[in-house]
PASEBA-1860 file (N, C-alpha, C; in nm, 3 decimals):
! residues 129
1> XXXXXXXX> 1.523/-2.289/1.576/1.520/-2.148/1.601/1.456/-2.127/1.737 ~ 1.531/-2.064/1.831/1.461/-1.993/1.963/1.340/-1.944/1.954 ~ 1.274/-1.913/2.043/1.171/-1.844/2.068/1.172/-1.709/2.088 ~ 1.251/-1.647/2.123/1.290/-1.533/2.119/1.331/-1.454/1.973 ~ 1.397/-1.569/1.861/1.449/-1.522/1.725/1.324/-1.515/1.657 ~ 1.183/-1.581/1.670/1.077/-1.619/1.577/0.991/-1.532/1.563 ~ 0.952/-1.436/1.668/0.877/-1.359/1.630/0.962/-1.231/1.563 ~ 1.103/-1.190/1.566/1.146/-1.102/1.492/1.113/-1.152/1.334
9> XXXXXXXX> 1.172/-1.277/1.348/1.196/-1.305/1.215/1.063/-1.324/1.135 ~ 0.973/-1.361/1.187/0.806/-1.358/1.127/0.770/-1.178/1.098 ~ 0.818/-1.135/1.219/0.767/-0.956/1.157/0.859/-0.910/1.053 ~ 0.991/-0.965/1.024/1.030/-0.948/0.896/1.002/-0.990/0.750 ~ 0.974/-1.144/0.790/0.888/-1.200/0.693/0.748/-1.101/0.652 ~ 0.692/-1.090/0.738/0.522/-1.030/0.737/0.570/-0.882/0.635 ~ 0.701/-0.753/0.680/0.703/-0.687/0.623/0.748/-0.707/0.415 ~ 0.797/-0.818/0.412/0.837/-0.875/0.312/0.721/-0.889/0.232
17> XXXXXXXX> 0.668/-0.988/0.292/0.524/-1.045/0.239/0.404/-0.934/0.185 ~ 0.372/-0.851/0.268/0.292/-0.741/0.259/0.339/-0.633/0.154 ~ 0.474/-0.600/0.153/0.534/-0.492/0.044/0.545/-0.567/-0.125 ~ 0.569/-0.692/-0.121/0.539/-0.786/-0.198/0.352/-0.778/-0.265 ~ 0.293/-0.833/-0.165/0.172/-0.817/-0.198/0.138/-0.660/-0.244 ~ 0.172/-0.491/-0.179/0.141/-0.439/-0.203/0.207/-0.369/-0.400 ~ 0.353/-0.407/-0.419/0.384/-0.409/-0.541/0.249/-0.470/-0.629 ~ 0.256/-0.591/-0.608/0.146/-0.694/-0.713/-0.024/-0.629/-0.725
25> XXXXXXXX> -0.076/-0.585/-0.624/-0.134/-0.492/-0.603/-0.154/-0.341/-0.706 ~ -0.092/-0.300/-0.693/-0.038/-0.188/-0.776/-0.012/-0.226/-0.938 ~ 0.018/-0.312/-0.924/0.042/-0.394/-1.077/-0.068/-0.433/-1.144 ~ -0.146/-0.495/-1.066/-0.279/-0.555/-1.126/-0.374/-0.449/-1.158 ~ -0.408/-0.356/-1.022/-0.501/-0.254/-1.045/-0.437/-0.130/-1.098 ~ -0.373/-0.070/-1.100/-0.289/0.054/-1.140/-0.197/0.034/-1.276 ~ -0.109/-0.068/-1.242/0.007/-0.023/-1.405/-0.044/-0.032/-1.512 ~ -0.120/-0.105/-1.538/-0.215/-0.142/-1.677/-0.255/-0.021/-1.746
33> XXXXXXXX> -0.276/0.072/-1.695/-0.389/0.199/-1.727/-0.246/0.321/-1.706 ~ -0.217/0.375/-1.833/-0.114/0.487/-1.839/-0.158/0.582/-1.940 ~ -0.286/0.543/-1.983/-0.287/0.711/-2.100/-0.418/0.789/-2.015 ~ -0.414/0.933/-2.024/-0.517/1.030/-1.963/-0.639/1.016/-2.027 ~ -0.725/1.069/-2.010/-0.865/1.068/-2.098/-0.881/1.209/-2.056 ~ -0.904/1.267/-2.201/-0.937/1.404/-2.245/-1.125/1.426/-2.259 ~ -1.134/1.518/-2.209/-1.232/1.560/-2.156/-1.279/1.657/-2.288 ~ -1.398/1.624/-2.332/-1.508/1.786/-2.477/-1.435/1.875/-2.392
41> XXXXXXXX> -1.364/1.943/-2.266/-1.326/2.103/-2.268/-1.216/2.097/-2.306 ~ -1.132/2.022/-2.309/-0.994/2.012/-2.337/-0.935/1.961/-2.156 ~ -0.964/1.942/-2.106/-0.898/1.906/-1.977/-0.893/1.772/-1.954 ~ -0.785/1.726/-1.905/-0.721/1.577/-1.881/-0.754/1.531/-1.770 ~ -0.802/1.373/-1.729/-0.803/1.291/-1.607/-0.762/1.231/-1.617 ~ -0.710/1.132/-1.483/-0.648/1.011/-1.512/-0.539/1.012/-1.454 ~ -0.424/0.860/-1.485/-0.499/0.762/-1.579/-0.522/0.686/-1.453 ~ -0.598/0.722/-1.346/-0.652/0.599/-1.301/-0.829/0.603/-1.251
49> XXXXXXXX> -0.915/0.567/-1.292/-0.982/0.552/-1.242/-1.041/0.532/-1.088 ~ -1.155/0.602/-1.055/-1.178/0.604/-0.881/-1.188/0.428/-0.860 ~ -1.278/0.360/-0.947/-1.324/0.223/-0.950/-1.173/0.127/-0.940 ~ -1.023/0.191/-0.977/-0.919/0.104/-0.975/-0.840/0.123/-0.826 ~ -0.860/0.262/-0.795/-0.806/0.303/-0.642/-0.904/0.236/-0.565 ~ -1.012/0.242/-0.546/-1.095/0.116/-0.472/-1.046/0.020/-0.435 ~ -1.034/-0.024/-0.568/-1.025/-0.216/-0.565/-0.884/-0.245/-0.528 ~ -0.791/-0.135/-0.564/-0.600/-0.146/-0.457/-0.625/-0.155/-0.320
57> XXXXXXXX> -0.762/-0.043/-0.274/-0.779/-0.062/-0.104/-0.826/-0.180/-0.089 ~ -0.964/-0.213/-0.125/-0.989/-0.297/-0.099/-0.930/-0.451/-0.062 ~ -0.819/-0.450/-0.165/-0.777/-0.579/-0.187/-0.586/-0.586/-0.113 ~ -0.584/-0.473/-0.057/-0.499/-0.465/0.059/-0.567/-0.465/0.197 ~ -0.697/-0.417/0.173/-0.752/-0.474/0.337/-0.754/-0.592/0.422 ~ -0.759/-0.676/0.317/-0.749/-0.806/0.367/-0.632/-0.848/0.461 ~ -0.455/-0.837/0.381/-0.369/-0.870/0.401/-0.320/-0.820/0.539 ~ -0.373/-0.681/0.535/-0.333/-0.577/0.622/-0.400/-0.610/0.774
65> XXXXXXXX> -0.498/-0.639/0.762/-0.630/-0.664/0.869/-0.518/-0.819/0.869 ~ -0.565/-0.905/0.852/-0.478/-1.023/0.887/-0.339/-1.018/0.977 ~ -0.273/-0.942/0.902/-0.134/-0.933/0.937/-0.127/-0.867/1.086 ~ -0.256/-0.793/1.088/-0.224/-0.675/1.221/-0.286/-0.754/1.339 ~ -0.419/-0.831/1.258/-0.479/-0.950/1.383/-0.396/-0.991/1.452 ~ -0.279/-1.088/1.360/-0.192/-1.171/1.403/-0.081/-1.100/1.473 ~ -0.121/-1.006/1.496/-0.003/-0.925/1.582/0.184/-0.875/1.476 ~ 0.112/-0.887/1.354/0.266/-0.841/1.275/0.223/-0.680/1.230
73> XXXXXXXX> 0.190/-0.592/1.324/0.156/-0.472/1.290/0.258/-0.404/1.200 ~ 0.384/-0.417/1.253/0.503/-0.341/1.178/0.508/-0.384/1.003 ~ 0.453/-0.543/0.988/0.449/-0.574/0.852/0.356/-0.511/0.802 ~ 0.203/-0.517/0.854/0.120/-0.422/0.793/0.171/-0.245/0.785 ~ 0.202/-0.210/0.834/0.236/-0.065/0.825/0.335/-0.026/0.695 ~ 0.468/-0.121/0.777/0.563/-0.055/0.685/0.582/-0.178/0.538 ~ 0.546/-0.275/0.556/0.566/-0.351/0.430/0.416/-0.288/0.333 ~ 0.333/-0.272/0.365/0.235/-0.196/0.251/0.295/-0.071/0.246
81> XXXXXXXX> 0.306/0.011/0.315/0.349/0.118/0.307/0.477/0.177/0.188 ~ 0.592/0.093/0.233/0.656/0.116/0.155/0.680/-0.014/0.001 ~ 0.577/-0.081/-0.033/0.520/-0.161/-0.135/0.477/-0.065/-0.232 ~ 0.369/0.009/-0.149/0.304/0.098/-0.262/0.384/0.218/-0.282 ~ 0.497/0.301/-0.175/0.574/0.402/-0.175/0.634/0.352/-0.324 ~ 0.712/0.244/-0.334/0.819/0.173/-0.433/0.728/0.167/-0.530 ~ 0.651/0.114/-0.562/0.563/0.105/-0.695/0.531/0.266/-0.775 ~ 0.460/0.335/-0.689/0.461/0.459/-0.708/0.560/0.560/-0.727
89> XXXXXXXX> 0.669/0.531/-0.726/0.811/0.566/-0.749/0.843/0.507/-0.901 ~ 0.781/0.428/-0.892/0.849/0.296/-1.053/0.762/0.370/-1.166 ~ 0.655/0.383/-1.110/0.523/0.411/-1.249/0.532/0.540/-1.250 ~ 0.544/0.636/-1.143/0.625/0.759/-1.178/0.711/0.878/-1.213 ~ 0.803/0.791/-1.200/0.934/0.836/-1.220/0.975/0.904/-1.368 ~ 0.897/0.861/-1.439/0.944/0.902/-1.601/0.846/1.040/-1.600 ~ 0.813/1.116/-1.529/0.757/1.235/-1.553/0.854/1.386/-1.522 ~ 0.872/1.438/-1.642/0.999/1.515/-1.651/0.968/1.635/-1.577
97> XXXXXXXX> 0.893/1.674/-1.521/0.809/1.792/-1.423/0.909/1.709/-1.270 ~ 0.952/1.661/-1.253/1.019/1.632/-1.084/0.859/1.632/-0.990 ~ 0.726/1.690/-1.031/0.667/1.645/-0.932/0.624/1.567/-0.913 ~ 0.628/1.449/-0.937/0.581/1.320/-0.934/0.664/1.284/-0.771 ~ 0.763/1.361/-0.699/0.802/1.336/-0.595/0.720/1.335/-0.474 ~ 0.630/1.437/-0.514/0.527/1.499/-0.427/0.402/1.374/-0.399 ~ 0.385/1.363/-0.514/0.255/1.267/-0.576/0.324/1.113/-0.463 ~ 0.440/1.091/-0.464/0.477/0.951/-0.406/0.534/0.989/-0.291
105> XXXXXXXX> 0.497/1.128/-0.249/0.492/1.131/-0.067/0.379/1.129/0.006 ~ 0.292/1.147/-0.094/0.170/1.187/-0.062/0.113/1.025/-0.012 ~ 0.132/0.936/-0.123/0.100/0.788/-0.123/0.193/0.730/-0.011 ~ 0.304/0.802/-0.005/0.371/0.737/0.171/0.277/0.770/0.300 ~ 0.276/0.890/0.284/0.171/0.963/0.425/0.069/0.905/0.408 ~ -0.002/0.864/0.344/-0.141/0.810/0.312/-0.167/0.669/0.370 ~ -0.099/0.592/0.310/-0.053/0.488/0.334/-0.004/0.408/0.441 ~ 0.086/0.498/0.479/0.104/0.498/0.645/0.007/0.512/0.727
113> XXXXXXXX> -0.032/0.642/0.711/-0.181/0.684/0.853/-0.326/0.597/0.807 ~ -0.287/0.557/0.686/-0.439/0.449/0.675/-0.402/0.328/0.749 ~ -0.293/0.279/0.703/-0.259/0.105/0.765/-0.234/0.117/0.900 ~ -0.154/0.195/0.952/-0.157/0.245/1.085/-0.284/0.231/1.168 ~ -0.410/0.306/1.119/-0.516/0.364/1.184/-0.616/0.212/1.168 ~ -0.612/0.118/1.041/-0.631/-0.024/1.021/-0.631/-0.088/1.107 ~ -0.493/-0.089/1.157/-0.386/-0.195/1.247/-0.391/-0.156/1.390 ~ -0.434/-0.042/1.406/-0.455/-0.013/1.575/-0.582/-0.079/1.604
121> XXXXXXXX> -0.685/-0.070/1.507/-0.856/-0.155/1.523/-0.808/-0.285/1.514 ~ -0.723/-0.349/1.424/-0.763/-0.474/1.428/-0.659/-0.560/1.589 ~ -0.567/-0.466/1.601/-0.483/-0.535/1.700/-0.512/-0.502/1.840 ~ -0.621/-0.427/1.815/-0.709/-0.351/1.941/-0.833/-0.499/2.000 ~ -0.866/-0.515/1.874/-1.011/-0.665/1.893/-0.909/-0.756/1.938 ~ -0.806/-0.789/1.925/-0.686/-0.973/1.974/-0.732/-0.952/2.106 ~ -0.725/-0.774/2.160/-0.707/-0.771/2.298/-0.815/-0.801/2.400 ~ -0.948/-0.779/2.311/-1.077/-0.834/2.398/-1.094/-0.918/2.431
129> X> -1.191/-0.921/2.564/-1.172/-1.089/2.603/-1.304/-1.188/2.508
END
């Protein structure tokens, strides 16, 4: 393979890899947990815990920060990005209210301007001397 074909084909890989990781992600900390918890007033939370949205960031920071070091910014962006867009589409979709559309744009925009704002710091430090 050229030198010219390898780094496309690594930032495709990287977006692969990362949307991959961000599904499994979502799986481990999020799908597990699907019933609300009812509250003495009668009012519903849930079903995810603040302590499970944490540990999804957290444990995408890694991949993301890596990926953007190494200069595969586009994998960090759009392979988490649309990892967790797709997951959040899967685990929501069965809600007969249609707004669950909202709820998994929200996790696109989010998602985006976090890994984005990630990936400009970490690909910002490669550049120091």
């Amino acid at each position: 393979m050229g030198q010219g074909l390898r780094k496309p084909a690594f930032q495709l890989l990287s977006i692969l890899l990362l949307a991959g990781v961000s599904l499994a992600g979502w799986a481990a900390w999020l799908g597990w947990d699907q019933h609300r918890d009812v509250q003495p007033d009668g009012t519903e939370t849930g079903p995810y815990e603040a302590w499970q949205v944490i540990g999804l960031v957290l444990t995408l920071l890694a991949p993301v920060c890596w990926a953007a070091y190494r200069s595969y910014v586009a994998g960090a962006v759009l392979g988490t990005t649309a990892g967790l867009t797709i997951a959040a589409y899967y685990d929501w979709s069965d809600d007969s209210s249609g707004l669950f559309v909202i709820g998994v744009g929200m996790v696109m925009i989010g998602s985006l301007v976090a890994t984005a704002v990630v990936s400009a710091v970490m690909s910002s430090t490669t550049a120091l001397p």
